[in-house]
C-alpha positions in Angstrom: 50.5 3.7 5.0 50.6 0.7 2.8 47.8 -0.1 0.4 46.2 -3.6 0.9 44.7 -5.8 -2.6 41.7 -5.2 -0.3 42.0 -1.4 -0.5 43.3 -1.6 -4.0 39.4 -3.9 -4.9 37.9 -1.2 -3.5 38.9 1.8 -5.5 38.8 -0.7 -8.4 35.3 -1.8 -8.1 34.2 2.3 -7.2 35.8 3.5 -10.6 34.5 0.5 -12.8 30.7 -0.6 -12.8 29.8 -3.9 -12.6 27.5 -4.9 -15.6 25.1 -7.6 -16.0 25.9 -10.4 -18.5 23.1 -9.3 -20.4 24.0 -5.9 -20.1 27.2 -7.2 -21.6 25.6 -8.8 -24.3 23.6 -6.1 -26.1 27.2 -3.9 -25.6 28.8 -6.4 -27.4 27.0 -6.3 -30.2 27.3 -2.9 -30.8 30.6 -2.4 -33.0 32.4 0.3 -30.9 32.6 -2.2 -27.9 35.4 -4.9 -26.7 35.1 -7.3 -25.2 37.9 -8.2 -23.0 39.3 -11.7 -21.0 41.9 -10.7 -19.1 42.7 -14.2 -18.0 45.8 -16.3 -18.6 46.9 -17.9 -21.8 45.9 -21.4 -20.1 42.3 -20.8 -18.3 41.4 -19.0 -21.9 42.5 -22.4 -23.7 40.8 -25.2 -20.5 37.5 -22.9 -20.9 37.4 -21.1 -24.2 36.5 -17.3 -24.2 33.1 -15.5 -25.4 32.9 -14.9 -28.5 34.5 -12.0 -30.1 36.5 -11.6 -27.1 39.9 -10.3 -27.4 42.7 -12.4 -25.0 45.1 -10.5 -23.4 46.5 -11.4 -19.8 46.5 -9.5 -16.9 49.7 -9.1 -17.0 50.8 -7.3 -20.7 47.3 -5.4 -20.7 49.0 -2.1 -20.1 51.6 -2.8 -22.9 48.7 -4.2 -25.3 46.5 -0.9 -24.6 49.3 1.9 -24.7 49.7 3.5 -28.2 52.9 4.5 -27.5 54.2 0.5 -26.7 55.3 -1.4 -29.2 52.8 -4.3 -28.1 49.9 -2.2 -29.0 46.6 -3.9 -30.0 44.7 -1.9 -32.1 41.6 -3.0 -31.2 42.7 -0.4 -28.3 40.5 2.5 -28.7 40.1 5.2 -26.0 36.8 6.0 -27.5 35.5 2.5 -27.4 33.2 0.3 -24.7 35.5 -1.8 -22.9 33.7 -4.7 -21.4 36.3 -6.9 -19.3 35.8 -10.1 -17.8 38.4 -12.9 -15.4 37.3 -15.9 -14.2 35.8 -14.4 -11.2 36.2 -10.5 -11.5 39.1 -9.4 -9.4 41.4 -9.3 -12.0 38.9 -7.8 -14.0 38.1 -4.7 -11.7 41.7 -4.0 -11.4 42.4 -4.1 -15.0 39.6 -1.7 -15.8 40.7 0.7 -13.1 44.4 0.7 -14.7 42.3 1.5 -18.2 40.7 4.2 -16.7 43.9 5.7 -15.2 45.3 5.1 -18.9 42.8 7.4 -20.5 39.8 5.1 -21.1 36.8 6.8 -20.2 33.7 4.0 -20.3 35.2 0.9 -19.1 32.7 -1.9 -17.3 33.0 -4.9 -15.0 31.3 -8.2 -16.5 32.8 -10.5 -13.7 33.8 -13.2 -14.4 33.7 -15.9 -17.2 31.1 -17.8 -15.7 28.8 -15.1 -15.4 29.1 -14.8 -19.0 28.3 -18.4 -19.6 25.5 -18.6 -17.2 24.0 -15.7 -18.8 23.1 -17.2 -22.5 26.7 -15.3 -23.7 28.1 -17.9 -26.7 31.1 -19.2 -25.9 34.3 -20.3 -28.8 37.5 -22.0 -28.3 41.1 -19.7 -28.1 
């Protein structure tokens, strides 16, 4: 049976909590936590990005958090908080449930950017 973006939300959104923005805040202050936009290049640059976020689209996240790949970001640490974010939190659930499959035990679901914003969280440009 085929597996519908409804079906894969789902599973996404049962393996990743869904934080708070200020939740997110005090993790993001502590030093062993990231805090991820997982949004394209361009809606990073038209909005900005909290700060001390790290960038990295959707789309290379798996290369950017495998050791093994080349495209490895070392700020990529199985043993670290990963707080991600999108611009509404789609993106964001399925991008923690692919960390989780990849070894990342304590991955959470901000939402999206605006969430961030609306909760206090400082914003810089990309």
């Amino acid at each position: 049976m085929p597996t519908t973006v409804k079906d894969m939300l789902a599973a996404a959104n049962a393996a990743v909590p869904r934080i708070s923005a200020a939740e997110a805040q005090t993790l993001a202050a502590q030093p062993q936590t990231v805090l991820l936009d997982v949004r394209d290049a361009a809606e990073v640059k038209a909005s900005g990005k909290a700060k001390g976020a790290l960038a990295v689209s959707r789309g290379l996240l798996e290369f950017r958090a495998d050791p093994e790949s080349p495209l490895h970001e070392a700020a990529f640490d199985r043993a670290r908080t990963i707080i991600i974010y999108c611009a509404s939190g789609g993106r964001a659930a399925m991008a923690g449930k692919t960390l989780k499959d990849m070894g990342y035990a304590d991955v959470r679901n901000l939402g999206g950017f605006k969430d961030w914003v609306e909760g206090g969280g400082e914003v810089e440009n990309a």
